[in-house]
LUMLUMLUM-173930 format. One record per residue (C-alpha): y, x, z. Coordinates in steps of 0.05 Angstrom, whole numbers, plus 5000, padded with zeros to 4 digits. Layout:
<pts>
YXZ;...
</pts>
This chain:
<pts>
709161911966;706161661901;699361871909;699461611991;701260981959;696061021902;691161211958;691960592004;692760141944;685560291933;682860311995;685759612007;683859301939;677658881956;683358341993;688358001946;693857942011;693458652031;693558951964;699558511945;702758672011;702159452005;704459391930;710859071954;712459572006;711560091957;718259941923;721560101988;719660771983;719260971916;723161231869;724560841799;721361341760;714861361812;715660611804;714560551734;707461111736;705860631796;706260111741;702860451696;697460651739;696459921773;695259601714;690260201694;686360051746;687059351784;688858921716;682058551708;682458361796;688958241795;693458161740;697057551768;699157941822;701158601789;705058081737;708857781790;710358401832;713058821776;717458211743;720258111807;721958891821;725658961756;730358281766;
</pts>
């Protein structure tokens, strides 16, 4: 399910609402370990776009 996830993630990165959208959904079906690579692998990739959005995502999953 991780790499699906990693998969639309990029194919829906060039709009902000989308990829913020999919990102969310992603905790539904994860697992907290595939969470944290997701993490990991998010800010790899999308930090300089969107690191507002990865920041607020991820502080709000682990509340």
């Amino acid at each position: 399910m991780l790499e699906y996830i990693k998969t639309i993630l990029l194919k829906v990165s060039f709009d902000k609402k989308l990829f913020e959208k999919e990102l969310r959904k992603a905790f539904r079906v994860l697992v907290p370990e595939e969470i944290k690579q997701l993490k990991q692998w998010c800010y790899e990739k999308f930090s300089e776009m969107y690191l507002f959005i990865l920041n607020n995502v991820f502080s709000k999953a682990q509340a």
